[in-house]
Each structure stands twice: as C-alpha cells, then as structure tokens.
N, C-alpha and C positions, 0 to 999 in steps of 0.2 A: 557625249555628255548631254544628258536631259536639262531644257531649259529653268530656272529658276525659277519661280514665279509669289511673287506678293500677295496674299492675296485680301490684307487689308491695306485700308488708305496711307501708303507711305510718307513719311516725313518729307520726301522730294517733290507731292504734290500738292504742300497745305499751302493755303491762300488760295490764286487764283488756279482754277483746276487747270492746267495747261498740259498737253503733251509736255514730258520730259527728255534728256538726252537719257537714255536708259541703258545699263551694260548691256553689252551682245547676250543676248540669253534671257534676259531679267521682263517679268513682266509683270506690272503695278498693276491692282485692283483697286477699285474706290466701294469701302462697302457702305457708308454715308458720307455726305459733303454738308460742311456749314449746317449741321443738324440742330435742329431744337426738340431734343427729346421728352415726351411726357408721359407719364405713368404718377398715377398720383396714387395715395395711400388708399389703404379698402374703404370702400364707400357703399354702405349697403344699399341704400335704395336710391344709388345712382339714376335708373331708368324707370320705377313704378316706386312711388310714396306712399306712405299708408295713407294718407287725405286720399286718395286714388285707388288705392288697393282691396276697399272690401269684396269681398269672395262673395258674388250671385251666381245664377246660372246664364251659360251663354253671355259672357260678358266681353267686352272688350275695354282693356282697359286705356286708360289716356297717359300716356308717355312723356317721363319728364327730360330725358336726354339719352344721348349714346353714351355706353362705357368710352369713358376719354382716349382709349386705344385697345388694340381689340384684346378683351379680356375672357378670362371663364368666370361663367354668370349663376351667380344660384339664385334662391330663394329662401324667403323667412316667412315662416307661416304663423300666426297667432289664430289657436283655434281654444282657446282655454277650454271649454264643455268635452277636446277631444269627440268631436260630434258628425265630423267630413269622416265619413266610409269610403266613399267613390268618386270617383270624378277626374279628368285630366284640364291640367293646366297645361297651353302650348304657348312655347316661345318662339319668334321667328324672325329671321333678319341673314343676317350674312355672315360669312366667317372671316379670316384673316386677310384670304385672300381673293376674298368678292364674290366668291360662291355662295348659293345658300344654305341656310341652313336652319333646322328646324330642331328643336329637343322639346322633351315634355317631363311634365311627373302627373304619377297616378298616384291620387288618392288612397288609400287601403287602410291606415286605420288611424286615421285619428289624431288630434295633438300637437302641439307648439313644437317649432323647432324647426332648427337652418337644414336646406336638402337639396344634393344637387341633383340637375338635371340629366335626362339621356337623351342625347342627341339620334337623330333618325340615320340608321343605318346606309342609307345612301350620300351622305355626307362625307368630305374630305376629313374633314376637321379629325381628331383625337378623342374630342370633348365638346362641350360648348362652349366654345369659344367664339364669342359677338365680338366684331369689327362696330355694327350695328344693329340693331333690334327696330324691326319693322311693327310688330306688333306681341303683344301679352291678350291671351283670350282664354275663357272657359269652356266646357262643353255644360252636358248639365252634372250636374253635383247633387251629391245625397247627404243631407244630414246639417248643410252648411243653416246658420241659425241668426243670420244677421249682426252678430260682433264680431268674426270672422276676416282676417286679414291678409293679405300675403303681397309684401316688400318683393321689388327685385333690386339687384346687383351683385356687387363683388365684395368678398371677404378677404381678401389678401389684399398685401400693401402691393409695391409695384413690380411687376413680373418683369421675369428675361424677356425682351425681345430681340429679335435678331434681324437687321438689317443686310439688304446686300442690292446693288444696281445690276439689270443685266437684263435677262429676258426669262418668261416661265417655261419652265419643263415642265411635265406632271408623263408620269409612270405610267403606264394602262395596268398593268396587273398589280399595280398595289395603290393607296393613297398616298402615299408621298409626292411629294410637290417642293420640285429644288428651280434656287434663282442658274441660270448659266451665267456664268463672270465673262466670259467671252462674247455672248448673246449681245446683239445690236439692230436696231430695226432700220433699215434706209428708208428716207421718204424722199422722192425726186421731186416735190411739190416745189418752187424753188422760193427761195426767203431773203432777205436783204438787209444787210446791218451795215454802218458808216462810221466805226469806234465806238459806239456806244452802247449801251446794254438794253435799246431796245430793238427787239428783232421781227420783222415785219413778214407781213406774204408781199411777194415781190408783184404781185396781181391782189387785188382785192377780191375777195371772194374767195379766194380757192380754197382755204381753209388747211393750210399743212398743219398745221398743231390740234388738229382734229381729236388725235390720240397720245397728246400730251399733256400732262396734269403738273401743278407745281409740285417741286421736288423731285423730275428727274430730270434726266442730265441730257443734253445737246451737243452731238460732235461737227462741227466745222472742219470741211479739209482745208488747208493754209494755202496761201500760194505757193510755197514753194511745195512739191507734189512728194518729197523727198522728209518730209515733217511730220510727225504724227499727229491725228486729230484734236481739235480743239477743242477739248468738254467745257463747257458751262452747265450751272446751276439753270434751271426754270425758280425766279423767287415771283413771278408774277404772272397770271395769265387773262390777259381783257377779251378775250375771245379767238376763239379758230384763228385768226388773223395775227395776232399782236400778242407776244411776252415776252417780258425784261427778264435779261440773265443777272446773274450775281455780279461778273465784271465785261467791261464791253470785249466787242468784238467787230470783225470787219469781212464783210464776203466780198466778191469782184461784183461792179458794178452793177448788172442786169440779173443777180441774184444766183442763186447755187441750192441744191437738194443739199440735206443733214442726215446725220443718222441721230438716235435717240435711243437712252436706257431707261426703262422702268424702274421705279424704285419700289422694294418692298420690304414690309416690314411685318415681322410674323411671332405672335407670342405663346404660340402652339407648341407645345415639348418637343415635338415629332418632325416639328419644320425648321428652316433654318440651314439646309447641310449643304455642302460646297463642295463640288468634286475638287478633288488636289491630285487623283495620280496621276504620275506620269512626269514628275516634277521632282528634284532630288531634293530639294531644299522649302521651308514655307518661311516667312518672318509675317509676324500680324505687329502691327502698332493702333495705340488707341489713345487718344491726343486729346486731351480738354484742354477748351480754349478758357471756357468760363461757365459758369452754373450757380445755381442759389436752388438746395435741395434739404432734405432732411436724409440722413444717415452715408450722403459721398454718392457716388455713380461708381461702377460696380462693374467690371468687365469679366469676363469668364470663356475662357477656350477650350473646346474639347472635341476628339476627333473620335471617328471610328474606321472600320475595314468597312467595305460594303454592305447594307444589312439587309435580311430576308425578310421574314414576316414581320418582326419589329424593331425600332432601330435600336443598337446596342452603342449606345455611346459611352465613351471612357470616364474615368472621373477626372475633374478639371484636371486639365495640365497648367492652366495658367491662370490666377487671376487675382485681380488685384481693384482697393477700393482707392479713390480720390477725394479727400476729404469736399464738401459743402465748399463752393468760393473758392476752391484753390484750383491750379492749373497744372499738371503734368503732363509728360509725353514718355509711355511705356509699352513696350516689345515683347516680344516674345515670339524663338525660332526655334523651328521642328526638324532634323535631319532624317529627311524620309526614307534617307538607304538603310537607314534604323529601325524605323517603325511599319514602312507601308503602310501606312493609313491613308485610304482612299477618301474622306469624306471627312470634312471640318466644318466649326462654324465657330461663332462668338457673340456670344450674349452681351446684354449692356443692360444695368436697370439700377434704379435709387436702391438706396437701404432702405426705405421707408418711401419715399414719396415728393413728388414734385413739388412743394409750397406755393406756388403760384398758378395753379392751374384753375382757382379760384378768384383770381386778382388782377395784376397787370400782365403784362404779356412775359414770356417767360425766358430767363435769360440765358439756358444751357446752351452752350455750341460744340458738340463734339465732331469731332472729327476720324475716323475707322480705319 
C-alpha cells in the first residue's frame, strides 16, 4: 500500500505548527501557515504615474512602488496625435520567483491604448509577471511630441496565487519551476531557544538565519529523537543572529543546528504544480481563520498527468468562495487509483481585492 499523503495544511496542524501523531503512512504538507494574504484590485499605475510618465527619449522613469505581489504588468499609453512610429519601452525587475526578468513594447504605430508586454525569451516567467520592477526606461523614440504618456501596472483584480513551503526544483529542459513538499535545508550553525519565541545564534556572529526570511518555516528536533520535527513560523527577523517564531520553543542547552523551508509564492499560470505520484489518496484543506476583503477568498484545485511542452491542467476539480469576514474550513479529496494525476496545486485569491492594502495592516489569516 502506497503512503497517503496531505498535501495541504491539515486540520491536525492549525495553530501552533507542531509535529503531529500522524497514521502510519499519512503525511501532512503545510502549503501556508498564519498567512496574511494580498492581492488587491487592478491598479493601473501601480509602479509609473502619469505625473512621472511622459514619454522622451532615453528616459528613465521614477518609480512609484512594486506590484503589491507579484503581478502581470502592462501599460497605458496616451498618445492622442497617434504620433510614436518607433521606439521600445523596457521594463525590468524580477519575476515570482526572484529571477529576472526583462519585457519590452515596440512602438509601431501609433495611438492610445492598454498593451501588454513581451517578456525576453531567456526568462522563466510565462509572461511579465513583476514580483518587482527595478526600473521603466526608453531608448529613443520617433514621433513622441511632448503630451505623450505611458502609465504602468495591472489591469486585473487579484490573481491566483499559489503558495507552497519546501525547497526549489527548476527542470533544465523546460521552464518550469516546482516547490518539493519534501525539500528541507539543514543548517548545522547551532541556535538556542529557552520556551520562548525568540530564537538566537548560540554564538554571536555566526549568522545561521543567513538564508532565512520572514515566512518560512523552522524545524527543531525535540528531545525525545523518536518525535517529529518542530516547525515554526519565522514572524520576525533582527538579523543573521536573532528571529522570533510564531510560538515558543526550546532547544538543549548549548544549542542545536535546524532545518528550514522556503516559502513561495507564485501567480504565474504555469507555476504552482506539486508532484503527488506515488500516493493513493490526496485530501487538500483550505481554513480561514479571518479576513476583511472584497468579493470572499477564493480557492481552486486542479491537477494534471505530467506535462511536456506546456502545462495541461484540468479544469477545477474543487473550489469554493468564503464570504468577506466569515470563517470556514473546507476539503477536498482525490483518489488517485482513479485518476493518476501526477501533478497538483491550489490557487487562493480575492473576488475582487484586498481592501486594506491601502490602509491599516491587514487582517486575512489563511491557513492551506
């Protein structure tokens, strides 16, 4: 009999992330923890403002912020005379998942109007999709006549993203780039904690959280050696030295190495996918704790068989909206002696958009 396997955040491990007693076979994935999700409604000139935007040559323009998570980014061009024949406009920053990435538009004829971008073929991404934008610049331009304007951002309300903790794979022969749910990094650096949630280098200096960022996750072995690892949250990090977990924790006295999982989050069509074969059975749960959005949070499941040149994903098998303020906890299970489907994931995003991403801090806690 092939092991079970969870491969969203089980009901058995909401609150404090703990090892759990788990059936023989069964094995629980966390694909967010204590998450505060954002994606807010379209926002055209998110990153470049028309006060900032007039179209010269060779220009660089001055940037007003990053897409609030990583988005596909167009542009709006006011050119009323229809007067720009030529020119590239280049965009440049990062994609979802920290590589870069570069798209541009050429000029060709003329005229008002929203237009997406192409991203440079050496790029992972799918599309343009900014994590962050480094810079907006021109080359030279023909025809441009000083009323001339060109907005950047995003036209769509708040995209799927998909969450998962674990470690990156990336394919050599294709771009695709999947999280490993199994994936765990050791660091022997060793650390010290005394019940509490702040977790220290057991030497000063040595810097073990070198390669850790808030929001991913911390496993501690327990004393008893027979226990499974203790994950925490990272909700704080003061530097290489020093970050406070979500609940405390305790190591032996003279400190102990950790292991640690990456967290990633990707709102690329193309990314997202979770190996599952080899497993008879899937159960995903998707748990809101609390939220203040427009149109509900929004979950969606879909799997596929292995995919060649590009992914072929199913149409949803599962999903389901949670109203604005309200709280539920809902499933959804795959028997894979049924399907064989190698390869799953799970979207999460507003109907509309984050309301607070503008305001006070924001109050969604989902949980995967």
């Amino acid at each position: 009999m092939k092991k079970f396997m969870s491969t969203l955040f089980a009901l058995a491990l909401l609150g404090a992330v703990v090892g759990h007693a788990q059936v023989p076979g069964e094995d629980t994935y966390p694909l967010a923890v204590n998450w505060d999700m954002d994606g807010e409604g379209a926002d055209t000139d998110q990153v470049v403002i028309a006060a900032n935007g007039a179209l010269t040559d060779s220009k660089t323009f001055t940037l007003t912020a990053n897409p609030d998570i990583c988005r596909w980014v167009d542009i709006t061009i006011t050119d009323a005379n229809a007067s720009i024949v030529a020119g590239v406009l280049t965009v440049a920053g990062t994609d979802c998942w920290g590589d870069p990435l570069t798209a541009t538009f050429t000029f060709s004829g003329g005229g008002d109007g929203t237009y997406s971008l192409t991203q440079t073929a050496s790029s992972k991404a799918s599309g343009p999709y900014f994590a962050t934008v480094t810079s907006v610049t021109t080359g030279v331009l023909t025809g441009e006549d000083g009323g001339d304007v060109v907005i950047v951002g995003y036209f769509q309300n708040s995209p799927f993203g998909y969450p998962a903790y674990g470690t990156r794979v990336d394919i050599p022969y294709a771009p695709y780039r999947y999280v490993s749910l199994d994936g765990k990094v050791a660091e022997t650096t060793k650390v010290v904690a005394t019940g509490t949630t702040a977790l220290a280098a057991a030497t000063a200096g040595t810097n073990p959280f070198a390669r850790v960022a808030v929001g991913d996750l911390i496993g501690i072995n327990p004393p008893n050696a027979t226990m499974p690892l203790q994950w925490r949250k990272v909700v704080a990090r003061a530097d290489a030295d020093n970050v406070t977990l979500d609940f405390a924790i305790s190591t032996v006295a003279a400190g102990q190495g950790f292991w640690y999982k990456k967290f990633f989050l990707s709102t690329d069509p193309q990314d997202g996918w979770l190996r599952v074969g080899g497993n008879d059975a899937l159960q995903f749960t998707f748990d809101v704790r609390s939220g203040t959005n427009t149109g509900g949070q929004i979950s969606d499941v879909r799997c596929t068989n292995w995919f060649t040149s590009t992914p072929a994903p199913s149409s949803a098998l599962f999903t389901t909206t949670v109203a604005s303020s309200a709280t539920a906890t809902v499933g959804y299970s795959i028997d894979r002696r049924l399907t064989q489907y190698e390869m799953c994931r799970i979207g999460v995003k507003f109907g509309t958009g984050d309301d607070t991403d503008a305001g006070p801090a924001n109050t969604e806690n989902i949980y995967i």
